[in-house]
C-alpha positions in Angstrom: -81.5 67.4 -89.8 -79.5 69.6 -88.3 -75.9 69.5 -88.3 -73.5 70.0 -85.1 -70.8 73.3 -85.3 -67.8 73.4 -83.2 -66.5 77.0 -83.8 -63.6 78.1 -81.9 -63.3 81.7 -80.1 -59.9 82.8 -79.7 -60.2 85.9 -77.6 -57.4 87.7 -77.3 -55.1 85.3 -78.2 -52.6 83.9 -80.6 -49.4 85.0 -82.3 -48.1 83.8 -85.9 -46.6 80.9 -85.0 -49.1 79.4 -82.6 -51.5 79.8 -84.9 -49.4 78.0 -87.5 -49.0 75.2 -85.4 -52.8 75.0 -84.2 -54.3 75.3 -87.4 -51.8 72.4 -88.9 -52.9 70.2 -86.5 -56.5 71.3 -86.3 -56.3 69.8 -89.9 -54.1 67.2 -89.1 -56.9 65.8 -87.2 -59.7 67.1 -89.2 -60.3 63.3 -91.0 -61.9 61.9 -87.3 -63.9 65.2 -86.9 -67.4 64.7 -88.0 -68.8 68.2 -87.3 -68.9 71.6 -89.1 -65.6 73.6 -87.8 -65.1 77.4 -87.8 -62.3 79.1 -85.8 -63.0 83.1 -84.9 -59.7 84.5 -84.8 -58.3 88.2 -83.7 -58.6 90.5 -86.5 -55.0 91.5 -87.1 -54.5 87.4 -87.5 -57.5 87.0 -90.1 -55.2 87.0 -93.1 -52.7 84.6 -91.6 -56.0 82.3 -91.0 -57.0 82.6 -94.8 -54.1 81.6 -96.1 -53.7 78.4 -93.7 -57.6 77.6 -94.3 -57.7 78.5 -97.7 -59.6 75.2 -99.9 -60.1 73.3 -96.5 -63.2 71.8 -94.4 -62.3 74.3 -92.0 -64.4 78.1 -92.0 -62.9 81.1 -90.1 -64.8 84.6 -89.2 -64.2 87.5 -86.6 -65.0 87.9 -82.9 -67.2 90.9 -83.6 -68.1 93.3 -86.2 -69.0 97.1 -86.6 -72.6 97.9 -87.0 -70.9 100.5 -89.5 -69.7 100.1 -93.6 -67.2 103.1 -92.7 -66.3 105.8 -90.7 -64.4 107.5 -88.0 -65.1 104.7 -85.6 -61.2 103.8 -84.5 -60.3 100.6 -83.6 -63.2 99.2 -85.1 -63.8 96.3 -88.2 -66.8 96.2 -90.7 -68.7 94.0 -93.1 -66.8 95.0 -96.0 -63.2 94.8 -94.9 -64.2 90.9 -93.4 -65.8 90.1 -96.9 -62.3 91.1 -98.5 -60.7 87.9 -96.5 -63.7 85.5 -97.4 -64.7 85.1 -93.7 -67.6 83.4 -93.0 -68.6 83.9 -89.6 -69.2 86.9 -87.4 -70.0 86.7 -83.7 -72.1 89.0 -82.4 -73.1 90.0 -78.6 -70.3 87.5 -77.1 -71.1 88.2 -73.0 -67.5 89.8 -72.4 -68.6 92.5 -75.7 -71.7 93.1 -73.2 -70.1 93.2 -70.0 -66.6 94.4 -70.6 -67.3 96.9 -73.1 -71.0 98.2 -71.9 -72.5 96.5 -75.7 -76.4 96.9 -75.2 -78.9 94.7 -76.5 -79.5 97.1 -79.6 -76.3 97.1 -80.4 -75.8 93.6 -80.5 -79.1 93.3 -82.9 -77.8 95.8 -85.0 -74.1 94.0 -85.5 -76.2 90.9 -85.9 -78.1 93.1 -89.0 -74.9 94.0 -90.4 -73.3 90.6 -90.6 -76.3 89.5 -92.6 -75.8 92.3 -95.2 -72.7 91.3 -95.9 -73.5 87.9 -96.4 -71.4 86.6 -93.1 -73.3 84.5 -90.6 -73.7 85.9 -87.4 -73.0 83.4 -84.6 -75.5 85.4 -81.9 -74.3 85.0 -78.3 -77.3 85.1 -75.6 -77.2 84.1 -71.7 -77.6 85.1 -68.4 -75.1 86.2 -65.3 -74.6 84.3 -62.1 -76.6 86.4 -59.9 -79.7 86.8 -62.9 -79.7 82.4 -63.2 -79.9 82.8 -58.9 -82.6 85.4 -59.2 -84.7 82.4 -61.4 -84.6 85.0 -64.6 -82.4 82.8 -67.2 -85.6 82.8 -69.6 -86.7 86.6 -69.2 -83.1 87.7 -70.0 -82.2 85.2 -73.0 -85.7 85.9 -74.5 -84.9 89.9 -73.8 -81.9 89.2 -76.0 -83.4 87.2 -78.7 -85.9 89.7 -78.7 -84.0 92.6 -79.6 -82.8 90.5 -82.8 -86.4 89.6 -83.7 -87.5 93.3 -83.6 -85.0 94.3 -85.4 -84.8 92.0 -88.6 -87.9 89.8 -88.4 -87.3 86.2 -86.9 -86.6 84.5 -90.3 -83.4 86.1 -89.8 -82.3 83.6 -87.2 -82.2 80.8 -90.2 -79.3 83.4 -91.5 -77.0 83.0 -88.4 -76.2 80.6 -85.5 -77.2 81.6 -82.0 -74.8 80.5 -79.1 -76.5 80.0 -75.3 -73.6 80.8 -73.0 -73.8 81.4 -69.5 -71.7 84.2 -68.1 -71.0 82.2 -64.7 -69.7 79.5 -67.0 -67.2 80.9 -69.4 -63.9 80.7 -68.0 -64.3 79.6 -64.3 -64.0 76.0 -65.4 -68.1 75.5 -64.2 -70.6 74.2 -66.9 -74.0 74.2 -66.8 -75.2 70.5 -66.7 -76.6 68.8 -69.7 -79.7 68.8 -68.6 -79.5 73.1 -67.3 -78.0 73.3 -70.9 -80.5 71.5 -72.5 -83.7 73.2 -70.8 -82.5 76.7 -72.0 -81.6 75.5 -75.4 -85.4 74.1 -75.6 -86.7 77.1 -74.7 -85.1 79.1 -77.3 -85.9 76.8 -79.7 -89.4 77.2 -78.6 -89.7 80.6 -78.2 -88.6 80.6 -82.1 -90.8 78.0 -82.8 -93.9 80.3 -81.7 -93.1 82.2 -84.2 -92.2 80.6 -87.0 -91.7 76.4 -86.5 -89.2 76.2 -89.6 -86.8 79.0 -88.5 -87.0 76.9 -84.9 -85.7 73.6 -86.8 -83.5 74.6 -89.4 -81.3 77.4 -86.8 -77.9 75.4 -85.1 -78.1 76.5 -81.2 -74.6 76.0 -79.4 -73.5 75.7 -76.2 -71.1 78.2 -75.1 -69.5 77.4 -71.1 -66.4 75.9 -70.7 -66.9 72.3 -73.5 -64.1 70.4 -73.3 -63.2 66.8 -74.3 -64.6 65.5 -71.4 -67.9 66.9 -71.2 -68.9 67.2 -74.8 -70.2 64.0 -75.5 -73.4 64.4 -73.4 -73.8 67.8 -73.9 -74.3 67.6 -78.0 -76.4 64.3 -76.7 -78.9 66.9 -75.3 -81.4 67.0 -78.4 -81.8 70.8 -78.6 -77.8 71.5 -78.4 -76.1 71.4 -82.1 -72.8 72.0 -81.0 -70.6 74.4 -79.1 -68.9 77.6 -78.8 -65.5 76.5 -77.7 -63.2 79.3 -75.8 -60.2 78.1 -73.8 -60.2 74.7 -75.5 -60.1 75.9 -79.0 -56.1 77.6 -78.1 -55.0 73.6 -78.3 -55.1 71.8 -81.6 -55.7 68.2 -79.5 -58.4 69.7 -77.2 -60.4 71.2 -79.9 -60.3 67.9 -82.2 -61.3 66.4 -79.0 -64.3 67.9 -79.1 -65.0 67.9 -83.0 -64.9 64.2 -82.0 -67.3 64.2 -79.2 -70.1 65.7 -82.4 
C-alpha cells in the first residue's frame, strides 16, 4: 500500500525567520497530518532546516542537484555537499529548471542518476505546457520524459525516487487540472511503468504538482493513482500546508 507525500517546494523563497516560524507550526500541526511530509528548501537555508527538523516526522531535501561530485560548475550544489546536511530528498527536472533555465531531458535524467548515488531520493518532475495539453500531446511528452530516466538508469530506478506529474499551465496561475485530467495522466504513468516492470508501477508514490491547496486536495489524493502532491505556493504558510497534510 502505498503511502501519500505532501512535500513542499519553496522556490525562491524564505528568510530565517519565516522559516522559523513555518517550520514550528508545520510541527505544531504535524499530530492531525496523516501523510509522509518533506519540505525542499533553498540551498543557503538547508542548514537552518536541519537544525529545526532535526529527530522529527518531518524530511527536508533541495530543489535541484548537480549532475556533478565537484568542479568548476559556479553556483551549483552536489550529492555530496546535500549528504553532509542529511537531506533526503532531491527534486529533479521541476518545469521552471526546464523552461527558465533551458534543463533538457538528459540533464534532468542524469540529476535524477546522481541523486540516487548519493543515496537521496529524487522527487522526478514530468508534465506538459499549455499549448502541448491543446495540441492533444500530454502522453507523448510525459512518456518522452519518463523515458529519458528509463534509458538512463533502467526502470527499477523509479522505485528509488518519487515522480511528480505537474502541469506547466497549472503551477502558479491558480488553474488545476481536474481530478479526473489529474487522475488519467497519473494512470498512464503508472501504466506505462507497469509495462515494464508491474512492481516498480505499484510500489513508486506519483504526486500531483498544480496549484493543491486545502480546498482541492481532498479529491485529488481520492483519485486512486495520485499519492499525494507537490505543494508550491501553499507550502510558504504553515496553516495551508497542514491543510493539505490533512486532506491525505
Amino acid at each position: 500500500m502505498r503511502k501519500t507525500l505532501v512535500a513542499g517546494n519553496w522556490k525562491l523563497n524564505g528568510s530565517k525567520e519565516s522559516i522559523k516560524e513555518l517550520l514550528n507550526g508545520v510541527l505544531a500541526g504535524m499530530s492531525e497530518a496523516k501523510t509522509e511530509v518533506a519540505v525542499c528548501a533553498p540551498y543557503i537555508y538547508i542548514p537552518l532546516v536541519q537544525e529545526l527538523l532535526s529527530g522529527t516526522d518531518v524530511a527536508y531535501g533541495s530543489e535541484s542537484i548537480s549532475e556533478h561530485d565537484s568542479g568548476a560548475f559556479t553556483g551549483e550544489i552536489s550529492g555530496p555537499m546535500l549528504n553532509d546536511f542529511d537531506c533526503e530528498y532531491a527534486i529533479v527536472g521541476h518545469s521552471e529548471r526546464r523552461t527558465l533555465f533551458a534543463e533538457k531531458d538528459e540533464d534532468t535524467a542524469n540529476k535524477f542518476a546522481a541523486a540516487r548515488k548519493h543515496g537521496l531520493k529524487p522527487i522526478l518532475c514530468v508534465g506538459e505546457l499549455l499549448e502541448e495539453r491543446e495540441q492533444g500531446i500530454t502522453e507523448e511528452v510525459v512518456a518522452r520524459q519518463l523515458d529519458a530516466v528509463i534509458e538512463l538508469e533502467g526502470v527499477e530506478a523509479l522505485a528509488d525516487g518519487v515522480i511528480a506529474y505537474e502541469p506547466v499551465w497549472a503551477i502558479g496561475t491558480g488553474m488545476t487540472a481536474s481530478p479526473q485530467q489529474a487522475q488519467d495522466v497519473h494512470a498512464f504513468i503508472r501504466g506505462k511503468i507497469a509495462a515494464l516492470n508491474a512492481d516498480v508501477a505499484e510500489k513508486v508514490q506519483i504526486l500531483y504538482g498544480g496549484s493543491v491547496n486545502g480546498g482541492n486536495a481532498d479529491e485529488l489524493f481520492a483519485m486512486a493513482d495520485i499519492d499525494g502532491g507537490l505543494i508550491g505556493g501553499a507550502s510558504l504558510k504553515a496553516e495551508d500546508f497542514l491543510a493539505i497534510c490533512k486532506a491525505g
